[in-house]
C-alpha positions in Angstrom: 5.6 55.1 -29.7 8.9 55.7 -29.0 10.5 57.6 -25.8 13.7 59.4 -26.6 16.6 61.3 -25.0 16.7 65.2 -24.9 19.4 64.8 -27.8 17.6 62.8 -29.8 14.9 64.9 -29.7 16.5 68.1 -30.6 17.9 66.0 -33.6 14.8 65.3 -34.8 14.1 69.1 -34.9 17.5 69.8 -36.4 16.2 67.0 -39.1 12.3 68.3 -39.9 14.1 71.9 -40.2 16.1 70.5 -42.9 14.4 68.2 -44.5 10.8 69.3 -44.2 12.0 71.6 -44.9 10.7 74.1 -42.5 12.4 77.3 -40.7 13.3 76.8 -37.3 11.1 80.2 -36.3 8.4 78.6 -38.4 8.6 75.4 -36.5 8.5 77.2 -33.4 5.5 79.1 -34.2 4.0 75.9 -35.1 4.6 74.1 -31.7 3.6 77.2 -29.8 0.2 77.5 -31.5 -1.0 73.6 -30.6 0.1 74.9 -27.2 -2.2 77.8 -27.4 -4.7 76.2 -29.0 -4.6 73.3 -26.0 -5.0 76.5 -23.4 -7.9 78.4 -25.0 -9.9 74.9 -24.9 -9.2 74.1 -21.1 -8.2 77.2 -19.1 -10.8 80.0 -18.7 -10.6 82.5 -21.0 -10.5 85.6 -18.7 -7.4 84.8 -16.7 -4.7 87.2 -16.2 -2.0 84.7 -17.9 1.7 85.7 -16.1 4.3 83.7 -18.9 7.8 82.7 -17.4 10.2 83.1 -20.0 13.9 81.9 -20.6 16.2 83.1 -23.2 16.1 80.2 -25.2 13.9 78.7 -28.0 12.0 77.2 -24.7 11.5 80.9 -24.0 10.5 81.9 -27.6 7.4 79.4 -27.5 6.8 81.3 -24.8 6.8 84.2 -26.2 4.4 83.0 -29.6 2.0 81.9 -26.8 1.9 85.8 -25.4 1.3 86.7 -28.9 -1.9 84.5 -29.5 -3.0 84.7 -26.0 -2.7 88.5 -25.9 -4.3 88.9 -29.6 -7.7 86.7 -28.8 -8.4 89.2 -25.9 -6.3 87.6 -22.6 -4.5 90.3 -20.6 -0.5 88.9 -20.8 2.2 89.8 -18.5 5.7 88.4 -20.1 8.5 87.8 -17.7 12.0 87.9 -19.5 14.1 86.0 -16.9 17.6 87.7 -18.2 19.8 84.9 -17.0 22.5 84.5 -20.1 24.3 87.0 -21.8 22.6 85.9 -24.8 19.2 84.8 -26.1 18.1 82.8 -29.0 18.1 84.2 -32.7 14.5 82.9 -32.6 13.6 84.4 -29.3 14.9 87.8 -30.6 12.7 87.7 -33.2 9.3 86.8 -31.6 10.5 89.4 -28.7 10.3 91.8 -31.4 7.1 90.5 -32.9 5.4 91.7 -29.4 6.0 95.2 -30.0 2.7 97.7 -30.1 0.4 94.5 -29.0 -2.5 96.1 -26.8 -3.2 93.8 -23.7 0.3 92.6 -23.1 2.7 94.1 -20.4 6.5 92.8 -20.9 9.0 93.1 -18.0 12.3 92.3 -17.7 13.3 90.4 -14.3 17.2 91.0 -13.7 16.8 89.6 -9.6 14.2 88.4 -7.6 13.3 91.4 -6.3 11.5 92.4 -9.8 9.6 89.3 -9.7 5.7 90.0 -10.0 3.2 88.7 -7.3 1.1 86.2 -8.8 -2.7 85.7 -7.8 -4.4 82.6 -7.3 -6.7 83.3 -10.1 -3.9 83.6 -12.4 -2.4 81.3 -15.0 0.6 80.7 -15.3 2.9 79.5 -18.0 6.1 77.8 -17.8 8.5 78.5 -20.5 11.9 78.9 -19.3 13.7 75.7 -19.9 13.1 72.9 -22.3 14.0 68.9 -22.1 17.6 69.4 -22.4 19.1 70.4 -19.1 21.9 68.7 -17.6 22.7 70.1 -14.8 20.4 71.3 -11.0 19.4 75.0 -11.2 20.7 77.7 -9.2 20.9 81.6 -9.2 18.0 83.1 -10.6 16.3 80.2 -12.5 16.2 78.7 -8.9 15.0 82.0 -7.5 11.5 82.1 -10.0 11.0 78.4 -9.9 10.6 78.9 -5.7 8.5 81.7 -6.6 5.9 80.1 -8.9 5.9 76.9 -6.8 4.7 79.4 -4.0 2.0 80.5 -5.2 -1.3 78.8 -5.9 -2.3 79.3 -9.3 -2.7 76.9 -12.2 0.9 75.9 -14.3 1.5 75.3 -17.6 4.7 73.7 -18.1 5.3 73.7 -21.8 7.2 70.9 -23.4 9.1 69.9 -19.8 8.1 71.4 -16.1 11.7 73.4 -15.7 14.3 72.0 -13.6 13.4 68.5 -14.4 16.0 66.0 -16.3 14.7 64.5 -19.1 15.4 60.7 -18.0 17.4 60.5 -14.7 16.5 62.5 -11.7 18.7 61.1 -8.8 20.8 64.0 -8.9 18.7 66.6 -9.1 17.3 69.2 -6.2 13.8 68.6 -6.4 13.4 72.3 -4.8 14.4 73.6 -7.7 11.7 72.0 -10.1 8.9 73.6 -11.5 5.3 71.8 -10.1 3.3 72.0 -13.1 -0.7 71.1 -12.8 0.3 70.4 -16.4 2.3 69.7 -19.1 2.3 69.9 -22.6 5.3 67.8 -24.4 6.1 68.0 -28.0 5.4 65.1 -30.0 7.0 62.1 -27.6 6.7 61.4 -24.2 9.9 61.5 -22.0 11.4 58.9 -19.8 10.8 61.1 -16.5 7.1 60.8 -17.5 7.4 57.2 -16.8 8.1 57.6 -13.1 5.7 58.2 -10.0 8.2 60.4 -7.9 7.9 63.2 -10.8 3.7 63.7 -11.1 4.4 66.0 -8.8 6.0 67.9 -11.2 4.5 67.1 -14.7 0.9 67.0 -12.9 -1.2 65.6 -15.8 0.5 65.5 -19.2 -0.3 66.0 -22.8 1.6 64.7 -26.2 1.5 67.9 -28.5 1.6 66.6 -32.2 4.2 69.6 -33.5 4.9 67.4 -36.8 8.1 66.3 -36.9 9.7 64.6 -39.2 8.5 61.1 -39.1 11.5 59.5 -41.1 13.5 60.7 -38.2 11.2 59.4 -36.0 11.4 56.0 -37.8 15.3 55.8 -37.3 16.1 57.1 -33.9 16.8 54.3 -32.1 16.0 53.4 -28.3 15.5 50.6 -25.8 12.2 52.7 -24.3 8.7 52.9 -26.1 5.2 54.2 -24.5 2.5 51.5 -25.9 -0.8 53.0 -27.6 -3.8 51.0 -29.2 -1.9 51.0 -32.5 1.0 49.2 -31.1 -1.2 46.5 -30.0 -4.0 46.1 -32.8 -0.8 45.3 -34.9 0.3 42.2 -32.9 -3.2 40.6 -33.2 -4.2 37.5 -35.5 -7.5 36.9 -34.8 -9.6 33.8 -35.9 -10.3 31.8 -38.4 -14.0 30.7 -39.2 -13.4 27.4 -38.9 -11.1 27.3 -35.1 -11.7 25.3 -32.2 -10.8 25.1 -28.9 -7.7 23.1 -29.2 -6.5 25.8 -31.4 -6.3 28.0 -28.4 -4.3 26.3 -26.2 -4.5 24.3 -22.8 -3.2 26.1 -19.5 -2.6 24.9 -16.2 -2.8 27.4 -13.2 -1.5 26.5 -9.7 -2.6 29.1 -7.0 -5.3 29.8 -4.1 -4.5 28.6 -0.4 -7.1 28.8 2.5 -8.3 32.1 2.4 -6.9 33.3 -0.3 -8.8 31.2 -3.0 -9.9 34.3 -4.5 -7.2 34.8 -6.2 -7.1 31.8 -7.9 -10.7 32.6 -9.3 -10.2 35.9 -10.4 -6.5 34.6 -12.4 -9.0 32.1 -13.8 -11.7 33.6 -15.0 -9.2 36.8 -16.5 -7.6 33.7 -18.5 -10.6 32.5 -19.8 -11.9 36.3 -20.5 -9.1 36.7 -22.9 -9.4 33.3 -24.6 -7.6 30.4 -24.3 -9.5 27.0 -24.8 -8.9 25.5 -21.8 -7.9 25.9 -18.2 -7.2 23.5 -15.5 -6.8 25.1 -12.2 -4.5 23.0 -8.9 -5.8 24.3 -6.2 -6.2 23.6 -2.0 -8.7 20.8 -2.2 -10.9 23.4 0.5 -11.0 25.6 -3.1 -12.6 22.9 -4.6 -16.5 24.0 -4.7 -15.1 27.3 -5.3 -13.7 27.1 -8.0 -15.8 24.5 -9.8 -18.5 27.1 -9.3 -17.3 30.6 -9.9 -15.1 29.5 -12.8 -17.6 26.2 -14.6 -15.6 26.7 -17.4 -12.5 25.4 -15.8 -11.1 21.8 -15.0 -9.7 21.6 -11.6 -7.2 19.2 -10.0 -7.8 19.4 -5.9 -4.2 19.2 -4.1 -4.4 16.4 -1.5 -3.6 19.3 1.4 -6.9 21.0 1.9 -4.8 24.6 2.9 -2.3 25.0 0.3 -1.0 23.4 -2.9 1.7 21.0 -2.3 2.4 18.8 -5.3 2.7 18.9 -9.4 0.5 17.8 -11.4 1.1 15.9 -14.5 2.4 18.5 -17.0 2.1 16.7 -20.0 -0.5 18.5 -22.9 -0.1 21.9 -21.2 1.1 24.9 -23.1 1.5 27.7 -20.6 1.9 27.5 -16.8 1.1 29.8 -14.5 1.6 30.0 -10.6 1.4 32.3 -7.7 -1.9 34.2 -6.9 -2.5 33.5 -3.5 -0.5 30.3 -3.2 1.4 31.4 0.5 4.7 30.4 1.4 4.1 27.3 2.9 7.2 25.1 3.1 5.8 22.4 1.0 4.7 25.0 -1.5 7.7 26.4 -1.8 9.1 22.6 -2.7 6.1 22.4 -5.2 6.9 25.6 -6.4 10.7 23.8 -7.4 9.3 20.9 -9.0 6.9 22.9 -11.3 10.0 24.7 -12.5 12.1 21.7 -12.6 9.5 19.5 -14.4 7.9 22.4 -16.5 9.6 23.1 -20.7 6.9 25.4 -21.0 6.8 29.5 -20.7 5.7 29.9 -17.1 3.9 33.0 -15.2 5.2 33.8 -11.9 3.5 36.7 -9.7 3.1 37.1 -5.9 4.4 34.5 -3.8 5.7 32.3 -6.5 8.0 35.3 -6.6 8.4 35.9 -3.0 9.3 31.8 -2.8 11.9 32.7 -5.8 13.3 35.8 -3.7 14.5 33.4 -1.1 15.8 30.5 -3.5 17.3 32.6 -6.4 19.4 29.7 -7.9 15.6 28.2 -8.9 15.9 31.1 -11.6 18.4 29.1 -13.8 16.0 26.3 -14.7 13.4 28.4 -15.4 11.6 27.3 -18.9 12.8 29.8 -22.0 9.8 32.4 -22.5 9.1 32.5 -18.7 7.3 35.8 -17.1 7.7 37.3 -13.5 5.1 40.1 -12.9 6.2 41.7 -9.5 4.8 44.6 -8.3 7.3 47.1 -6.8 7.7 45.6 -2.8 8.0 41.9 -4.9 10.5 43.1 -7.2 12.5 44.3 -4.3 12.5 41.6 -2.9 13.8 39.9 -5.7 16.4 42.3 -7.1 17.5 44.3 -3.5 15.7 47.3 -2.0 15.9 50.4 -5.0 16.3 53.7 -3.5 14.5 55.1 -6.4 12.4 54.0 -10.0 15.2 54.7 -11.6 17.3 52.7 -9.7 14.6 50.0 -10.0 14.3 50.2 -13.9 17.6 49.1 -14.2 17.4 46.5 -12.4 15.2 45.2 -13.8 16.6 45.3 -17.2 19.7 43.6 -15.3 18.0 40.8 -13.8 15.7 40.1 -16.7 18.9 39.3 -19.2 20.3 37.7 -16.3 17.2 35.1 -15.6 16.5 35.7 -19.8 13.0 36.7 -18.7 10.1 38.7 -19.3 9.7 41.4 -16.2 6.1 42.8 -16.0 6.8 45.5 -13.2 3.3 46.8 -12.3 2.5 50.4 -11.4 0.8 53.6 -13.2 2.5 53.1 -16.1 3.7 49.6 -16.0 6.7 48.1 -17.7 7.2 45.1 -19.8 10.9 44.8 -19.7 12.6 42.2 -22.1 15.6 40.0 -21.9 17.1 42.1 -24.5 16.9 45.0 -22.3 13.9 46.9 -24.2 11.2 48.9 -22.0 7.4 49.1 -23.2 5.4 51.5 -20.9 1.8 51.1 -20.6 -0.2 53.8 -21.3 -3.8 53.0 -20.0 -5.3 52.1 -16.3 -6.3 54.4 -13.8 -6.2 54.7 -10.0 -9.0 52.8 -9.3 -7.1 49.6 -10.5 -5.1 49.9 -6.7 -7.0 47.4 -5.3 -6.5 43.5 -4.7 -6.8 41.3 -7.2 -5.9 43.3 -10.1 -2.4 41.7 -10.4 -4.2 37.9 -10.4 -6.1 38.9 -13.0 -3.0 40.4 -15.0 -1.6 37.2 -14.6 -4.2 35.2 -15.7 -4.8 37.2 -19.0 -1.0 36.5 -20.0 -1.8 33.3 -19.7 -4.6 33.5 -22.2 -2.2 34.8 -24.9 0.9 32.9 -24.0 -2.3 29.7 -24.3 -3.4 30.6 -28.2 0.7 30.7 -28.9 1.7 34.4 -29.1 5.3 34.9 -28.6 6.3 36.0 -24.8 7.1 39.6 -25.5 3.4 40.1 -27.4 1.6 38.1 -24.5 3.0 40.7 -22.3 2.1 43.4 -24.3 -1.0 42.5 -25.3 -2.2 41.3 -21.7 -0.7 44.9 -20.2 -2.4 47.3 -22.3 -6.2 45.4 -22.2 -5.7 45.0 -18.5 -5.6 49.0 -18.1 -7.9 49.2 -21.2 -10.4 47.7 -19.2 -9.5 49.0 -16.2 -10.0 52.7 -17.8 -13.7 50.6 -18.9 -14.8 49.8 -15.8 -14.0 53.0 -14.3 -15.9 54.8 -16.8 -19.2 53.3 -14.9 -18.2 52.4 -11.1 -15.5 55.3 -10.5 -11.6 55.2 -8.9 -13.2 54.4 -5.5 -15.6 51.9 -6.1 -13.6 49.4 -8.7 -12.7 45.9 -7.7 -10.9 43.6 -9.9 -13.8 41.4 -10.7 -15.0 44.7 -12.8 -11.8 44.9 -14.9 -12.5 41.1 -15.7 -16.2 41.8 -16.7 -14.6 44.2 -19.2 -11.9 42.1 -20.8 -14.2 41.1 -23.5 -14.8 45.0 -24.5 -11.8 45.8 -24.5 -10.3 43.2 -26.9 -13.4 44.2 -29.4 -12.9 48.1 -29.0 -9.1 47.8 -29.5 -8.4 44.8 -31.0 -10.7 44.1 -33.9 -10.6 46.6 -37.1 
């Protein structure tokens, strides 16, 4: 699914009015009523509803939610924040379309003063800007956004909480934004969705299928999609009746040190969850009986250093290497670390200290193998790239330094990013809270291994290994809740989510 920019999106209005063709007040009545209809299913019914309209066509959904609202029995006070000399033809004309409607109170706020109290038990709806503001708010706008963030009923933002930017937010004043307990956005999600710093304003989100035009859809372009089950089912090949295991490929894992040879099992077993045909693990030769018996399935080499891994393996009949989870920073590591890269012509997966050894050594980058992965969280990517003061600031980064390296950039969080050398951003779309606990990222790194093993491209691996992580993240919390989920459970669930979203 793709994420757009506030001008793309009002062309694809601009488009489905044409060539739908539909009337713009038509299409407006059609967005408003999926917002309605999303309301009368999840707030209760006997609210007071206190709507917060602007003078635009952000307004006039507003004002087709009043209508509805007020017509199934809700008692409706309309706020018209006057704050242009003009408003929209197609707010005029639902403004007029509220005349004589029982149940509905309309009030015109020319200053602060006029504003109305608002009661905790109320609900109140957002609709006084849309996606396309430029610029901080001040004057009255600012005045009404401090007082519905003052008060402590429910919000519902519709389309975009007001007073947020549609994609970058560095310069805005965050007092003067709109903290919505939710939102619901037409049709696409919006880059400021992707960010943590703005849940405090969107709260929990909603896509609103309004219908537009899906030839316009097809030929906006962007650098920034939002990947869904569909994306994903459509990059899988499955297998053929008569496949073996050397169809699936052979990977070779270096990780675990003393005390930390838990990560190398749980990268492991993720890798052979998602289903390459074989695994050979390096590992501390203390990790030995470890490994050999919570992973059976896997060949081990034991390093001669019984704390930490310290040499290379022979390379030769391996089709994906991956190293990190729990490997330390161990001097003689680290020089390991520079001969896997230097002997290694296959893709490689680099997480956790692998990357924290790279941070230091950033020259090692330029010999990486073509295809090669880092998966940083946000503290290792910093590391890497130079302290961000923001996501923002981050995400670009990161589209710099992976065409710089020409690598694959897995940056983890709520919505994690796959970001390409080509500069293209693919944000996740499943996983929970729960999954913010140690050893989730091992497993992530061993289940992009799996695909990278049975020879999908880089770019799919990713993909593919990002979405059934939080897939079965979302599985697992289903049945042990946020607080009680450890990364072994999201490996346990790899299998279901691969059948559940993979197979047709």
């Amino acid at each position: 699914m793709k994420i757009l920019h506030a001008k793309q999106i009002r062309e694809l209005d601009r488009y489905t009015i044409e060539n739908e063709p539909v009337a713009s007040i038509d299409l407006m009545e059609r967005a408003a009523k999926r917002c309605y209809e999303w309301i009368r299913r999840h707030m209760k019914r006997k609210r007071h509803v206190k709507i917060f309209c602007g003078m635009g066509n952000n307004g006039g959904d507003g004002l087709v939610i009043a209508r509805l609202l007020a017509g199934s029995g809700n008692k409706v006070t309309v706020c018209k924040i006057n704050h242009s000399t003009r408003a929209s033809d197609d707010f005029l004309i639902n403004e007029k379309r509220l005349a004589g409607l029982q149940n509905l109170h309309y009030q015109n706020i020319e200053e602060e003063n006029d504003l109305p109290a608002i009661e905790d038990e109320d609900l109140v709806i957002d609709a006084l800007l849309g996606s396309g503001l430029t610029r901080p708010l001040e004057g009255l706008l600012a005045q009404v956004v401090k007082h519905i963030n003052a008060a402590r009923a429910i919000v519902v933002s519709i389309d975009f909480p007001s007073g947020l930017f549609c994609e970058d937010n560095r310069q805005n004043d965050e007092k003067h934004i709109i903290r919505a307990d939710y939102t619901l956005t037409f049709q696409l999600p919006k880059l400021a969705f992707m960010f943590a710093s703005n849940e405090q304003y969107l709260g929990s989100w909603y896509l609103v299928d309004i219908r537009l035009h899906p030839d316009a859809i097809l030929a906006a372009e962007t650098r920034n999609f939002y990947l869904q089950a569909s994306d994903i089912r459509s990059l899988y090949r499955g297998r053929k009746k008569f496949a073996h295991k050397g169809h699936f490929g052979h990977a070779y894992l270096m990780a675990g040190s003393y005390g930390k040879t838990g990560a190398a099992v749980l990268a492991a077993r993720a890798a052979m969850r998602t289903g390459l045909g074989l695994l050979t693990v390096q590992l501390p030769s203390s990790g030995y009986d470890v490994i050999q018996t919570a992973v059976p399935e896997a060949m081990c080499v034991p390093d001669h250093q019984a704390h930490f891994v310290s040499e290379v393996a022979d390379l030769e009949g391996y089709n994906v290497v991956g190293t990190g989870p729990g490997i330390g920073t161990h001097e003689q590591t680290a020089r390991a670390l520079k001969l896997l890269i230097q002997n290694t012509s296959v893709p490689m997966v680099l997480d956790a200290d692998a990357l924290n050894i790279l941070s230091e050594n950033l020259t090692w980058c330029g010999f990486l193998p073509k295809g090669s992965v880092f998966t940083p969280h946000p503290g290792e990517f910093d590391r890497l790239a130079g302290k961000s003061g923001n996501e923002h600031d981050r995400l670009e980064k990161a589209v710099e330094l992976a065409h710089r390296f020409q690598v694959h950039i897995v940056l983890k969080g709520a919505h994690t990013v796959v970001v390409s050398p080509d500069g293209r951003c693919f944000f996740n779309s499943t996983g929970n809270p729960g999954m913010a606990t140690g050893g989730t990222g091992d497993a992530l790194t061993g289940m992009i291994m799996g695909w990278l093993a049975q020879n999908y491209s880089t770019l799919h691996s990713c993909l593919l290994a990002v979405y059934l992580h939080g897939r079965a993240g979302d599985l697992a919390t289903n049945q042990k809740g946020h607080e009680g989920l450890i990364a072994g459970d999201i490996i346990e669930k790899i299998p279901k989510a691969i059948k559940t979203t993979l197979r047709r």
